[in-house]
MITIKOL-962309 format. One line per field, with one value per atom (N, C-alpha, C): residue number from 1; residue in three letters; atom name; y, x, z. Coordinates in steps of 0.2 Angstrom, whole numbers. Layout:
// residues N
seq: c(NUM; ...)
type: c(Ala; ...)
atom: c(CA; ...)
yy: c(Y; ...)
xx: c(X; ...)
zz: c(Z; ...)
END
This chain:
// residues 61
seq: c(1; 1; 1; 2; 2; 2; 3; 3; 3; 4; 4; 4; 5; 5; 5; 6; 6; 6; 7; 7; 7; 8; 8; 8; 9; 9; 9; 10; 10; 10; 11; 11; 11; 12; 12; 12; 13; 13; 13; 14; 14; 14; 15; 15; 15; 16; 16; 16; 17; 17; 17; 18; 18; 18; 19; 19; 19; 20; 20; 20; 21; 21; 21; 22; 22; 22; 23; 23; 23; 24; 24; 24; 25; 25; 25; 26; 26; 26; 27; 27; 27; 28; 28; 28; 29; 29; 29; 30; 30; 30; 31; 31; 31; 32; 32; 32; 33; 33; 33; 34; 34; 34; 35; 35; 35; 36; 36; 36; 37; 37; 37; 38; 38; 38; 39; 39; 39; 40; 40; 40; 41; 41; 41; 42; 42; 42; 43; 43; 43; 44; 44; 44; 45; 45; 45; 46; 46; 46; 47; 47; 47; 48; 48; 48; 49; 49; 49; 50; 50; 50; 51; 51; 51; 52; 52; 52; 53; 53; 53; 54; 54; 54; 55; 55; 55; 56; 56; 56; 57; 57; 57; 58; 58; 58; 59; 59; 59; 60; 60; 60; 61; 61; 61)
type: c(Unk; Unk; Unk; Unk; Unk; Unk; Unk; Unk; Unk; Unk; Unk; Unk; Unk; Unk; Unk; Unk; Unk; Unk; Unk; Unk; Unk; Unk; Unk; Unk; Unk; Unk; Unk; Unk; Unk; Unk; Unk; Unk; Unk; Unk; Unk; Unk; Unk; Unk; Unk; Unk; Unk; Unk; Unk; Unk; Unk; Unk; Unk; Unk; Unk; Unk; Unk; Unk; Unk; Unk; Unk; Unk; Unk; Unk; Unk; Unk; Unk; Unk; Unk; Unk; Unk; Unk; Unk; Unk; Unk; Unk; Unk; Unk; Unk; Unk; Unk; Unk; Unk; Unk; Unk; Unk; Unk; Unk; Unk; Unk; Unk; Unk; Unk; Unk; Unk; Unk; Unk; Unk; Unk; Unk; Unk; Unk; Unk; Unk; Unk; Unk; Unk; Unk; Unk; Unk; Unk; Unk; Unk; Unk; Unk; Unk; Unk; Unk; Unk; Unk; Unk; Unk; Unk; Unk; Unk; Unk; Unk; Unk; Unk; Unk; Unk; Unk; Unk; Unk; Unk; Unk; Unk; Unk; Unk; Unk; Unk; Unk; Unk; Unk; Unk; Unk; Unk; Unk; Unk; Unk; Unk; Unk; Unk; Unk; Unk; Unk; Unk; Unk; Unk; Unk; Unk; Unk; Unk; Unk; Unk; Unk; Unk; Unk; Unk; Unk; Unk; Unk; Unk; Unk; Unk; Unk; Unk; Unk; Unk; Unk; Unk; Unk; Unk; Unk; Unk; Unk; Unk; Unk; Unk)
atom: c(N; CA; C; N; CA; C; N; CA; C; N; CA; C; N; CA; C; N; CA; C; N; CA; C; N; CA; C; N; CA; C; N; CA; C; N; CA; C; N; CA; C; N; CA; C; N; CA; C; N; CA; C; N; CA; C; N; CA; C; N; CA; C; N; CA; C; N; CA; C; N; CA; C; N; CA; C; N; CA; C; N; CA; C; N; CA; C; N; CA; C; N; CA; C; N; CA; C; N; CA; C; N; CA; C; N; CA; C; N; CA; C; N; CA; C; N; CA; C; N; CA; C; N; CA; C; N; CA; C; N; CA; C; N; CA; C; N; CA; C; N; CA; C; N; CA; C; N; CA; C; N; CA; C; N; CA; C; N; CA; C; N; CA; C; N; CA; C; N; CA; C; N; CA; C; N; CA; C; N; CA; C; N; CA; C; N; CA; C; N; CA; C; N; CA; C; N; CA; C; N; CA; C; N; CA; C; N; CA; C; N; CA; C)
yy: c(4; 3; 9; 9; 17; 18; 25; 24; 24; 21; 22; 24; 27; 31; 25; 29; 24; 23; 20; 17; 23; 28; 32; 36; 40; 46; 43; 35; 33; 35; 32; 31; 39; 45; 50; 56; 53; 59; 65; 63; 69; 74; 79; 85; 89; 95; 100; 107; 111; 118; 124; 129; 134; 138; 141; 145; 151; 156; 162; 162; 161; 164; 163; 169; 171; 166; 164; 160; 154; 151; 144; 146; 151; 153; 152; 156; 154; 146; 142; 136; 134; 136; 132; 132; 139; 144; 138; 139; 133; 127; 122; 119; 115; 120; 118; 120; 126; 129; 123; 119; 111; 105; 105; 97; 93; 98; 92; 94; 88; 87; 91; 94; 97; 104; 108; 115; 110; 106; 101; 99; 97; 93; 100; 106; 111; 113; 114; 115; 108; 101; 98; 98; 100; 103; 107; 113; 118; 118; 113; 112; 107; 102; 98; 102; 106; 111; 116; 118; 123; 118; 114; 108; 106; 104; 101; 106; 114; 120; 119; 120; 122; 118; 112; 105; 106; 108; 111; 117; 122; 128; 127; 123; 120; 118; 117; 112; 108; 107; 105; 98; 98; 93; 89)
xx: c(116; 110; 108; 108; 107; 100; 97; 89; 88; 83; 80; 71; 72; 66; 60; 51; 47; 43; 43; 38; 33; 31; 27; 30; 38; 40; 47; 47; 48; 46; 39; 34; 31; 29; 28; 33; 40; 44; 43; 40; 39; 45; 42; 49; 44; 49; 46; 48; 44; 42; 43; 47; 46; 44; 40; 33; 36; 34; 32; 27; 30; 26; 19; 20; 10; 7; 11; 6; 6; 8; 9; 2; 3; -5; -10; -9; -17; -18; -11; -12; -17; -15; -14; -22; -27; -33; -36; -36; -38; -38; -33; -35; -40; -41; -45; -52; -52; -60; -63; -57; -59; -58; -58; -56; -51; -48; -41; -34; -31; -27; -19; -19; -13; -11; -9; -7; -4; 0; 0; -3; -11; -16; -18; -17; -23; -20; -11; -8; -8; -8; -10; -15; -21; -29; -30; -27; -25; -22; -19; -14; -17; -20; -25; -32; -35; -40; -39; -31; -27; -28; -25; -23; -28; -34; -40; -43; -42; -47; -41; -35; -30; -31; -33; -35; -41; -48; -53; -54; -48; -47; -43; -41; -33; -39; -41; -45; -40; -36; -30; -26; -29; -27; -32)
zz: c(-14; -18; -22; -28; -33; -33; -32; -33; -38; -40; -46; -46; -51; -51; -52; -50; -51; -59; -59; -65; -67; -62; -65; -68; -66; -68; -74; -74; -81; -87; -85; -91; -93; -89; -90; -92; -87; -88; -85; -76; -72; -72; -73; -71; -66; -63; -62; -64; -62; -67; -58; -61; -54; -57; -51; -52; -48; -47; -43; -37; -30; -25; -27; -28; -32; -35; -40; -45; -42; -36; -35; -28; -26; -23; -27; -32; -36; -40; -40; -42; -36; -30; -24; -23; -25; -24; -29; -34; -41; -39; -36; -35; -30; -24; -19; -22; -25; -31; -35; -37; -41; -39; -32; -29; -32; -35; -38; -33; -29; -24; -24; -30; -30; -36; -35; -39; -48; -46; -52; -56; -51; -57; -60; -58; -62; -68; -68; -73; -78; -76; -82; -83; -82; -82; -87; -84; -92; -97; -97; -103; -107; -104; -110; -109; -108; -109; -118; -115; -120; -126; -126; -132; -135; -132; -134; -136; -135; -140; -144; -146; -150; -156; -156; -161; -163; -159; -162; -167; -165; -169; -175; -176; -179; -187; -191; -198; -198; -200; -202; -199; -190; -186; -186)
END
């Protein structure tokens, strides 16, 4: 039987990213500082954070 992936990482297109020792502390530090469940949630956290001031700054978009 072949696995197939789930409908979540279909539809989104989960990948993963490697991080540094370190930085996966401070993801790890951030996310317990924000009650978000995983070093994961903080880095999409910041990146829609980033993108929502970058569309602000942006007149044009």
């Amino acid at each position: 039987m072949a696995h197939r992936e789930s409908r979540h990482k279909q539809r989104y297109g989960l990948k993963s990213i490697r991080v540094t020792g370190m930085t996966y502390h401070h993801l790890c530090i951030m996310a317990e500082q924000s009650g978000l469940k995983s070093p994961g949630m903080v880095v999409d956290k910041l990146l829609r954070t980033m993108r929502t001031e970058a569309k602000h700054a942006d007149p044009h978009h």
